[in-house]
Backbone as a printed PyTorch tensor [residue, N CA C, xyz], in Angstrom:
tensor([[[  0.8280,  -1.1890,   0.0000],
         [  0.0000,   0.0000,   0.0000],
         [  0.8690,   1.2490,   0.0000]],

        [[  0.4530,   2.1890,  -0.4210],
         [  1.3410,   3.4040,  -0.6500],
         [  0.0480,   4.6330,   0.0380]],

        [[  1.2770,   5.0680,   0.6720],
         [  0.0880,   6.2200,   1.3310],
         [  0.6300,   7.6890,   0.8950]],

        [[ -0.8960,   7.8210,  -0.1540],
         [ -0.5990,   9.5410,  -0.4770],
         [ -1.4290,  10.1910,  -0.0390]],

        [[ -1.9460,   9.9060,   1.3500],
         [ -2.7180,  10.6910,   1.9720],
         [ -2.1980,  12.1780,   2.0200]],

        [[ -0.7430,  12.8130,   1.8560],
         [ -0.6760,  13.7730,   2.3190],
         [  0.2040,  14.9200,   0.9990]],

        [[ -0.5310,  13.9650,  -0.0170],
         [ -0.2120,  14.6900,  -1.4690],
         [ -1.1520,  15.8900,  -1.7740]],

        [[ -0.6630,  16.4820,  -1.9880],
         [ -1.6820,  17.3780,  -3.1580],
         [ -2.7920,  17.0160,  -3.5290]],

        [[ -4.0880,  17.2710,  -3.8690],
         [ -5.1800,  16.8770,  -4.4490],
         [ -4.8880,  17.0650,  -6.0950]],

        [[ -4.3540,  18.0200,  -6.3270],
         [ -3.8280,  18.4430,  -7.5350],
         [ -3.1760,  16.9620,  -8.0780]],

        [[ -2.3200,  16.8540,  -7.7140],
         [ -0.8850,  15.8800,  -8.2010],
         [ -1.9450,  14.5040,  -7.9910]],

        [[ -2.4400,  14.0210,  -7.1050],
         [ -3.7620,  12.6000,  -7.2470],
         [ -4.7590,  12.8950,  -8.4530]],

        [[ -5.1060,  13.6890,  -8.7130],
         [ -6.1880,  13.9320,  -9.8000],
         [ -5.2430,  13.5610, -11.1780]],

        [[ -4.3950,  14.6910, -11.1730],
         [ -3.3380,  14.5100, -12.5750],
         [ -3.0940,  12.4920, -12.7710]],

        [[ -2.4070,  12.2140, -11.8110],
         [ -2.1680,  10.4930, -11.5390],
         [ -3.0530,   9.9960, -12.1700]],

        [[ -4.2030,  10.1730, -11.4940],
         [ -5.6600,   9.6370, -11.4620],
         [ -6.1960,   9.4470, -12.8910]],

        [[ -6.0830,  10.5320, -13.6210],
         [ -6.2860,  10.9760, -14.7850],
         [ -5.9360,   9.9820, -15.9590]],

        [[ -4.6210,  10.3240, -15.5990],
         [ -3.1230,   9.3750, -16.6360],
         [ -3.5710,   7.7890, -16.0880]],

        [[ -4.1920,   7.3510, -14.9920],
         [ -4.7320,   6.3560, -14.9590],
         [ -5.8770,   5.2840, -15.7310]],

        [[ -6.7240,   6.8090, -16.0310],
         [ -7.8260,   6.8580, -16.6320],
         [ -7.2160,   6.5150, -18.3440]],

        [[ -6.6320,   7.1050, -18.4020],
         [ -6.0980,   7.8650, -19.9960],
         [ -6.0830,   6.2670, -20.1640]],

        [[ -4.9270,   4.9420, -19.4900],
         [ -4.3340,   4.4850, -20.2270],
         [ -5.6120,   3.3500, -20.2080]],

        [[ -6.7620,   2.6850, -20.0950],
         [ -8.0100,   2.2070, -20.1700],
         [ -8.4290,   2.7670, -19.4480]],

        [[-10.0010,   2.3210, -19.8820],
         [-11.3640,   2.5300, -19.3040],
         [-11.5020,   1.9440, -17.9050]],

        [[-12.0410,   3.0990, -17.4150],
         [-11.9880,   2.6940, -15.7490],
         [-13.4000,   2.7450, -14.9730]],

        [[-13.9050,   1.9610, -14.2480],
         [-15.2690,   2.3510, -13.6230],
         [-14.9820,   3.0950, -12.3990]],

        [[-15.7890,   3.6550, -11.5040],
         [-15.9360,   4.4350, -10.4900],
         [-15.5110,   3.7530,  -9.4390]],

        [[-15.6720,   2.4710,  -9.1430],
         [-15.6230,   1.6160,  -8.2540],
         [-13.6250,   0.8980,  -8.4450]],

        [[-12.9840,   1.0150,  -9.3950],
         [-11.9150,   0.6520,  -9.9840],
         [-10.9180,   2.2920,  -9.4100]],

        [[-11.8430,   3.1120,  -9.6870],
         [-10.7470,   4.6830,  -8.6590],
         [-10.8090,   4.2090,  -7.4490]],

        [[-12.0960,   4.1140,  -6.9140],
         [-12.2170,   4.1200,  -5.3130],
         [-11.5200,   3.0400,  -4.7120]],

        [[-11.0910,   1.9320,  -5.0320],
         [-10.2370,   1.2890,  -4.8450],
         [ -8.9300,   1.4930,  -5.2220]],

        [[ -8.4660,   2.1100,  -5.8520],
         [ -7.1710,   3.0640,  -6.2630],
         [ -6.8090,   3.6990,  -4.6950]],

        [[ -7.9300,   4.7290,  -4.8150],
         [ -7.8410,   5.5870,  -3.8350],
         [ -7.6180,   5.2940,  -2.3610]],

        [[ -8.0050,   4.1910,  -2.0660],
         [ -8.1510,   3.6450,  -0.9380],
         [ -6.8770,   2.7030,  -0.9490]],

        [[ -6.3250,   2.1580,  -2.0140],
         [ -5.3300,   1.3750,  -1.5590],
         [ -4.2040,   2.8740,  -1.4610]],

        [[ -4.2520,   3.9710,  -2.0370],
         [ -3.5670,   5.1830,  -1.5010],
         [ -3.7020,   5.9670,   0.1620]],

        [[ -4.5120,   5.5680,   0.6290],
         [ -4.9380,   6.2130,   1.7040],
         [ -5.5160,   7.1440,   1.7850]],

        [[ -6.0650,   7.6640,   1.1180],
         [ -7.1830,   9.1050,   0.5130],
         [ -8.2000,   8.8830,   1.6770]],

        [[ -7.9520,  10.1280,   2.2480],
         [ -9.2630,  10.2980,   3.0150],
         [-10.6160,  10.4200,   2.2650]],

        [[-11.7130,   9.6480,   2.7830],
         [-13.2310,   9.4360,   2.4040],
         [-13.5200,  11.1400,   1.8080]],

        [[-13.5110,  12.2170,   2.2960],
         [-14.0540,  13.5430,   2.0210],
         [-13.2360,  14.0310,   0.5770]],

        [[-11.9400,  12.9640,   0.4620],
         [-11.1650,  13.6470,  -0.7000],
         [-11.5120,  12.6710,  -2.0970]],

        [[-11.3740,  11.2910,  -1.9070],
         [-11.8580,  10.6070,  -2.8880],
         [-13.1090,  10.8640,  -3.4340]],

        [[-14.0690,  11.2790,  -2.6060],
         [-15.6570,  11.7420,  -3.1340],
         [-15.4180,  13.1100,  -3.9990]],

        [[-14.3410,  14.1870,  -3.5600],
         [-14.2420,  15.0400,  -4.5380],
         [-13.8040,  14.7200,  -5.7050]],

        [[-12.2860,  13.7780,  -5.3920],
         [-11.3880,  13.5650,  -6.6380],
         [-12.4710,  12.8420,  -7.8990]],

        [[-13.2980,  12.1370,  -6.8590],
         [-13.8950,  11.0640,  -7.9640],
         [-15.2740,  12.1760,  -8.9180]],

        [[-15.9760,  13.0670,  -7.9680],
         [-16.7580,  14.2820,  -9.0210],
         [-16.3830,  14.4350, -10.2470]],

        [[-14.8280,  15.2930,  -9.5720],
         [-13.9970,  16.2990, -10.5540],
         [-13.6980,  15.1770, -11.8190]],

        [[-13.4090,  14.1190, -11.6340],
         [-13.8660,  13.0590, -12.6560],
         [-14.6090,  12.5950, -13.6550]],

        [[-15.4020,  12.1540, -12.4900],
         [-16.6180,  12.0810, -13.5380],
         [-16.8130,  13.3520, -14.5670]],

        [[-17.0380,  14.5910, -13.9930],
         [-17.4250,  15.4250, -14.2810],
         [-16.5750,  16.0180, -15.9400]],

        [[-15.0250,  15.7400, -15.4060],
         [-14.1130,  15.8720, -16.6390],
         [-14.2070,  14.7300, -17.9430]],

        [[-15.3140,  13.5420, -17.7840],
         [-15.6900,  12.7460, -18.3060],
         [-14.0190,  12.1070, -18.2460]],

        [[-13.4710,  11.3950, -17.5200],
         [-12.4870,  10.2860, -17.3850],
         [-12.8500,   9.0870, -16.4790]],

        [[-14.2180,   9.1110, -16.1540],
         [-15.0260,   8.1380, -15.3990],
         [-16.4500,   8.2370, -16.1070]],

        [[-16.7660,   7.6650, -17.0650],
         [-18.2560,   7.0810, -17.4860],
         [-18.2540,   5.7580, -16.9180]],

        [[-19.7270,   5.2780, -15.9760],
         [-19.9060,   3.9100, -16.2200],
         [-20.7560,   3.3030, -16.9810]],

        [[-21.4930,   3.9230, -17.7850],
         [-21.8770,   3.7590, -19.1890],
         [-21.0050,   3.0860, -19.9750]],

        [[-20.0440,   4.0320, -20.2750],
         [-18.9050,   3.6030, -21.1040],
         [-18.2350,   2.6850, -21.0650]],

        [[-17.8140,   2.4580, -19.6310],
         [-17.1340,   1.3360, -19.0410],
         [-17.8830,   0.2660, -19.1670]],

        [[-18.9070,  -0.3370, -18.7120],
         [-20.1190,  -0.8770, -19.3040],
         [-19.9000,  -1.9470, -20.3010]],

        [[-20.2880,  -0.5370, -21.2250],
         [-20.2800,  -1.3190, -22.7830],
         [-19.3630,  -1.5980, -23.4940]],

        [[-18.2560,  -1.1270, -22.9200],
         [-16.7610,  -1.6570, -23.4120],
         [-16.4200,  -2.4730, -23.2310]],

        [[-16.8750,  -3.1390, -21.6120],
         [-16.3100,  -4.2310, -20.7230],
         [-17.1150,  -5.0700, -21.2480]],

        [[-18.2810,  -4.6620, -22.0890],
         [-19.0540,  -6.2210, -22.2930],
         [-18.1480,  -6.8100, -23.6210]],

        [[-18.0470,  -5.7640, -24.6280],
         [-18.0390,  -5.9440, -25.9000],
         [-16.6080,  -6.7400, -25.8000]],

        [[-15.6020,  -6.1270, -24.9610],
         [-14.6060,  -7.0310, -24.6890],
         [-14.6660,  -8.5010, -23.9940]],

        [[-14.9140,  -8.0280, -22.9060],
         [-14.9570, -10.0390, -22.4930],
         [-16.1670, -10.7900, -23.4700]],

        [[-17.0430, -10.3290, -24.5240],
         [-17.3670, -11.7450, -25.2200],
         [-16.3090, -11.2160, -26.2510]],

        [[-16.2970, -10.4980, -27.1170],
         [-14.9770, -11.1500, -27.9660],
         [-13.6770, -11.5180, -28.2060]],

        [[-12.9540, -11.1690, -26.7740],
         [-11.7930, -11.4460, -26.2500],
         [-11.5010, -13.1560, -25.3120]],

        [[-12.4850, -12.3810, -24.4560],
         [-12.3060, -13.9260, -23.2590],
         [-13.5110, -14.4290, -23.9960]],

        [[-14.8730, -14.4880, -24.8410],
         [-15.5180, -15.2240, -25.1400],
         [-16.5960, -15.7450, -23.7780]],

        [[-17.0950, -15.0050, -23.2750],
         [-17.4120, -15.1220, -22.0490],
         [-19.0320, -15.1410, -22.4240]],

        [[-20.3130, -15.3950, -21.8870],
         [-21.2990, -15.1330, -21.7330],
         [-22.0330, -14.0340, -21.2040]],

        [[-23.1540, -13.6810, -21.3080],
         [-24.0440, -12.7830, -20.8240],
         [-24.0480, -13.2600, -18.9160]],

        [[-24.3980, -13.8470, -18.7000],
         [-24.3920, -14.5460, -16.5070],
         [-22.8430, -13.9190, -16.2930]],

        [[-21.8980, -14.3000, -16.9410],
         [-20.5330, -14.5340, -16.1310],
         [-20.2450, -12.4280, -16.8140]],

        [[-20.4240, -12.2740, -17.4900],
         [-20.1210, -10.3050, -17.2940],
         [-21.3240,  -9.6840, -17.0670]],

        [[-22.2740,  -9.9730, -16.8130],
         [-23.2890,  -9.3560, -16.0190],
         [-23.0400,  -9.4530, -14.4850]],

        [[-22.4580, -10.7530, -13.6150],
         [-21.8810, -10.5630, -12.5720],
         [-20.4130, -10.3100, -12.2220]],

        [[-19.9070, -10.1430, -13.3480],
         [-18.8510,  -9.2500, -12.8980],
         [-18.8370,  -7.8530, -13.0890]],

        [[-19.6530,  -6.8890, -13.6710],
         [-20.3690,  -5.3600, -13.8040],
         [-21.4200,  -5.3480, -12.3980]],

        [[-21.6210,  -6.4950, -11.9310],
         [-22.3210,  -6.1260, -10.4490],
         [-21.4570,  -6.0030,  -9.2400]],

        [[-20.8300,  -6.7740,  -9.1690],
         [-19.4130,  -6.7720,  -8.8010],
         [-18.7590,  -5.5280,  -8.7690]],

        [[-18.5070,  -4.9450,  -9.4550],
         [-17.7670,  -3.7620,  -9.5780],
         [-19.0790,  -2.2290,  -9.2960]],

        [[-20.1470,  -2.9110,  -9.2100],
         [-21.5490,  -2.0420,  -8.7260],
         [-21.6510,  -1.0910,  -9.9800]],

        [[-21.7530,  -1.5310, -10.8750],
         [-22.4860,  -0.9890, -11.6810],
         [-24.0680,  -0.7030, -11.5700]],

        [[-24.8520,  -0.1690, -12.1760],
         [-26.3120,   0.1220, -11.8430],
         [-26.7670,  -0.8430, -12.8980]],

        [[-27.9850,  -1.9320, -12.4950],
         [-28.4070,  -2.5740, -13.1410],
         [-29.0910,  -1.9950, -14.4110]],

        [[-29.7630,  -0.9740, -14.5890],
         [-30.0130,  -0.9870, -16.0270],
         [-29.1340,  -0.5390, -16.9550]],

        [[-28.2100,   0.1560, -15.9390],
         [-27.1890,   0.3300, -17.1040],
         [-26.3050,  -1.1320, -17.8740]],

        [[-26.3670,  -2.0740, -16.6790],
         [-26.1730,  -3.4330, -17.5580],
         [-26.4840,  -4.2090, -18.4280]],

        [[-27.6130,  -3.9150, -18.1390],
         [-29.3370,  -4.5280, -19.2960],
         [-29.0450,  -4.1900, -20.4140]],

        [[-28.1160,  -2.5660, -20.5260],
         [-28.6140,  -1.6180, -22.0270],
         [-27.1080,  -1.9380, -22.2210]],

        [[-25.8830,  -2.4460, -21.4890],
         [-24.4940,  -2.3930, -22.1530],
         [-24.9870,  -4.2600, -22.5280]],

        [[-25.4200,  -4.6000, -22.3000],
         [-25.4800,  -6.5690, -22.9230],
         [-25.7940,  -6.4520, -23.8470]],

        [[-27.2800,  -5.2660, -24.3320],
         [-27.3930,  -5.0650, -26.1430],
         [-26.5020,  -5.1920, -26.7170]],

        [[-25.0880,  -4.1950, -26.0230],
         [-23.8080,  -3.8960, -27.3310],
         [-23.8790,  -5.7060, -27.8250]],

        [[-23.7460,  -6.9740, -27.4020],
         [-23.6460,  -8.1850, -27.8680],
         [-24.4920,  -8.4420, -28.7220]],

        [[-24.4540,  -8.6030, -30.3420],
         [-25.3840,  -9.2030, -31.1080],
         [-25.8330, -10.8290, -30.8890]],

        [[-27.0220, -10.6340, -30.8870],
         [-27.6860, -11.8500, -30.4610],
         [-27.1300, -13.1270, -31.3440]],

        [[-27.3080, -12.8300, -32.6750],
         [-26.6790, -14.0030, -33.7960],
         [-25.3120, -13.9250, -33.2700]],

        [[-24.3400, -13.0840, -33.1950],
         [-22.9630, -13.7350, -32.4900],
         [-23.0460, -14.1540, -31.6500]],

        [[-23.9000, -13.9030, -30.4340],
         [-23.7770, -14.9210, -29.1620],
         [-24.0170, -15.7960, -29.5680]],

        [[-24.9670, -16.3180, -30.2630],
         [-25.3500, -18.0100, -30.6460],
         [-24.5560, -18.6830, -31.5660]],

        [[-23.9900, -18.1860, -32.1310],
         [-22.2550, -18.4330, -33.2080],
         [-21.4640, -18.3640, -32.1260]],

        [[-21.1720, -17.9340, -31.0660],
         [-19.8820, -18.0200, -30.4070],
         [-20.3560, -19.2300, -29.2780]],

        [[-21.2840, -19.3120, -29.0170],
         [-22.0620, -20.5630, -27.9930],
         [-21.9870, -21.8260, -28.9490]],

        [[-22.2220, -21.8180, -30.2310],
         [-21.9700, -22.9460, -30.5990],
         [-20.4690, -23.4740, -31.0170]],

        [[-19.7170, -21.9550, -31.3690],
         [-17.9640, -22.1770, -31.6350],
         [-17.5420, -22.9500, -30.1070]],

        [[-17.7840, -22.7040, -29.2690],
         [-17.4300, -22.9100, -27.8250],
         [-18.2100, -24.1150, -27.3410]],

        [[-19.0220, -24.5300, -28.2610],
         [-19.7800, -25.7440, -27.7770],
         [-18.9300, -27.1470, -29.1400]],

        [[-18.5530, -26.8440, -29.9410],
         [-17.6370, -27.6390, -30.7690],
         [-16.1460, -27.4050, -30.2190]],

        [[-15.6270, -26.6790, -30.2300],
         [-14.1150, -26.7450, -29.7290],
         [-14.4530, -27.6030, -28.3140]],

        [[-15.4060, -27.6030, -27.0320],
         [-15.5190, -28.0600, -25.9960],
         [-15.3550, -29.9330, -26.5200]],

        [[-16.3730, -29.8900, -27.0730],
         [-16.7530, -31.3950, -27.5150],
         [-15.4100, -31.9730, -28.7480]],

        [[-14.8020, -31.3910, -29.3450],
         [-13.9430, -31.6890, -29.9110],
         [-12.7870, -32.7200, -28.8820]],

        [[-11.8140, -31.3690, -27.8990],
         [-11.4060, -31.9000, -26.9380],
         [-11.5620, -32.9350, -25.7220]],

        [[-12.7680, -33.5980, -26.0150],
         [-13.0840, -34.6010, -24.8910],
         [-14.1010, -35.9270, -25.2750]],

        [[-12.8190, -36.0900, -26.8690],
         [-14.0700, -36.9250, -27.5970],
         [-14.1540, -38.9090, -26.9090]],

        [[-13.2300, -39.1120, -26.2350],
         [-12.9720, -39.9910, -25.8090],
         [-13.6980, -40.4570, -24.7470]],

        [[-14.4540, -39.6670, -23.9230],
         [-15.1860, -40.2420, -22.8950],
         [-16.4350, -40.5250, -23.2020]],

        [[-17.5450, -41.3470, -22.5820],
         [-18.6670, -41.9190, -22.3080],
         [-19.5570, -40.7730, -22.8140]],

        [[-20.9430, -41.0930, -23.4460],
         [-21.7510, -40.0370, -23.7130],
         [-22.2470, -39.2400, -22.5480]],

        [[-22.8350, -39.7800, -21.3670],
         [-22.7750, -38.9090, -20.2410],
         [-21.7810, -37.7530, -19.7140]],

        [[-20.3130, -38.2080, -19.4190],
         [-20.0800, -37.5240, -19.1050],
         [-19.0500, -36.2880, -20.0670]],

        [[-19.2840, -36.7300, -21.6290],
         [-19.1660, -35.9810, -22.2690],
         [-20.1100, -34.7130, -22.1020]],

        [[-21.3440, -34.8360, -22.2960],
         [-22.3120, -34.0680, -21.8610],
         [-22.1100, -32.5980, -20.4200]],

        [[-22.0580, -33.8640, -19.5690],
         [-21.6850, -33.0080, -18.0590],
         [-20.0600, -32.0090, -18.2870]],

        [[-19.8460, -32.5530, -18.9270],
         [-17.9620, -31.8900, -18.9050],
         [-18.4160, -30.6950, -20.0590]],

        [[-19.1950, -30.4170, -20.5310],
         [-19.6160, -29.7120, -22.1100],
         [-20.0920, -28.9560, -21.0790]],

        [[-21.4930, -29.0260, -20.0590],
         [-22.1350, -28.1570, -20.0030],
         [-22.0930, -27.3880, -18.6310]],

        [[-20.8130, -28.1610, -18.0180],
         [-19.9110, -27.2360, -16.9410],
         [-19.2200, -26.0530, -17.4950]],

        [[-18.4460, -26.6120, -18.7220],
         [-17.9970, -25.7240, -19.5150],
         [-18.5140, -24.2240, -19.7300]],

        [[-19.7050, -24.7170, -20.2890],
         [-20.0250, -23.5660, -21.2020],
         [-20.9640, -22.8570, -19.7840]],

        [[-21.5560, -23.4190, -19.0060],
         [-22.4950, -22.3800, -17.9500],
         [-21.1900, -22.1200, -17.4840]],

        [[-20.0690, -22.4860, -17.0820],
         [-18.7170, -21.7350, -16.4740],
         [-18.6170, -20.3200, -17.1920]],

        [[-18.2760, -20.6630, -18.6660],
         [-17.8680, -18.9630, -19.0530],
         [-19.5330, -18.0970, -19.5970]],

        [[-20.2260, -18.6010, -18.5270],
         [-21.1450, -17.8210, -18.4660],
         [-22.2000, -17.7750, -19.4220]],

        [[-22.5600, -18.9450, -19.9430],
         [-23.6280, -18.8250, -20.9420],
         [-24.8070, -19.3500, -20.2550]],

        [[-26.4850, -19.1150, -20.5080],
         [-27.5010, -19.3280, -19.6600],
         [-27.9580, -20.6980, -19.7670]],

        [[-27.7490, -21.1530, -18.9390],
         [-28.2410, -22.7410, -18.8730],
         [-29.1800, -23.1300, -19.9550]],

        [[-30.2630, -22.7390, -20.2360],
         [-31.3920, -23.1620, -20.9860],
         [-30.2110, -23.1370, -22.4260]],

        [[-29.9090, -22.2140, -22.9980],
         [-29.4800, -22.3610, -24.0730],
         [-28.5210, -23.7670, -24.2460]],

        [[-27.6400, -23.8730, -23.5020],
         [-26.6650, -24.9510, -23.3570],
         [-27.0850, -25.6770, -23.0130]],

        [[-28.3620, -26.1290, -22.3160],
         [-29.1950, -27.5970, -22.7060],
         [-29.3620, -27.8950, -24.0480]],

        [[-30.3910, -26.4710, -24.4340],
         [-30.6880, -26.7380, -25.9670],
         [-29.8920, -27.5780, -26.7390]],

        [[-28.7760, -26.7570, -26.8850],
         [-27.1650, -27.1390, -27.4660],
         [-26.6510, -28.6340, -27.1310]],

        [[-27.1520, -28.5470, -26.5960],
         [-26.8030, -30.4540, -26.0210],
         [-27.9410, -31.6080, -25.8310]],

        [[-28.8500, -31.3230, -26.3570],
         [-29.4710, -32.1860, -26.7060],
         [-29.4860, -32.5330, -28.5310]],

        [[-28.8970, -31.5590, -29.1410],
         [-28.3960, -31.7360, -30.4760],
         [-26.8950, -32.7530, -30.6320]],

        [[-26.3560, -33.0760, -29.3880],
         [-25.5140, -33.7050, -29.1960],
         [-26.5050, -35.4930, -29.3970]],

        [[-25.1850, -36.1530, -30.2290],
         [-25.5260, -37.6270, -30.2750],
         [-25.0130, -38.4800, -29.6480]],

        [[-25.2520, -39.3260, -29.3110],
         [-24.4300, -40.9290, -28.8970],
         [-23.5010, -41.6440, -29.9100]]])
């Protein structure tokens, strides 16, 4: 921990900033900044305003960036980055309206890319627990159960 409790407000904001600059940051991602700095509670609530306010904290933005990235990067589902944007306390409708950014036909192209590469790798075991090992899988990186039944009952013996 590093304590800049007794910095400048000036010189934490500038930091803060250049923090911001180099990705997208949520509100909850400063305040933990701030706090692993030692920022008194009355100063982080300003630093974090003057922020927002300078637009270097949207959680809108952050949002819909963070979705659009973890499904086409990590390939992740709608469950598994919807609870990690709660997590970080995002406001639920703002989550609702950043999951749009995901086109529906790519989620179901990337649920089924991720449902063949799964089943590819584990062609050797029993039809059961081929199944169970598939659909740990895929509800793991967060896809909604019902669909990944669907998806596996198209699976054969």
């Amino acid at each position: 921990m590093v304590d800049k409790s007794n910095y400048d407000i000036k010189i934490l904001i500038e930091q803060l900033k250049n923090y911001c600059a180099i990705q997208e940051r949520c509100s909850t991602d400063i305040l933990t900044k701030m706090k692993s700095w030692r920022i008194t509670n009355k100063n982080q609530n300003k630093i974090l305003n003057i922020l927002i306010q300078e637009d270097f904290i949207n959680d809108k933005r952050y949002s819909k960036s963070f979705c659009r990235g973890k499904f086409r990067i990590k390939k992740w589902g709608k469950l598994k980055i919807m609870n990690e944007l709660k997590r970080k306390n995002i406001n639920p409708t703002t989550i609702m309206s950043s999951l749009n950014e995901i086109n529906d036909i790519d989620y179901i192209k990337e649920l089924d890319t991720q449902f063949n590469k799964k089943k590819q790798s584990i062609d050797s075991l029993k039809f059961y627990d081929k199944k169970k090992k598939i659909a740990i899988y895929l509800i793991g990186k967060g896809y909604e159960s019902h669909l990944v039944w669907e998806k596996l009952r198209e699976l054969k013996e």
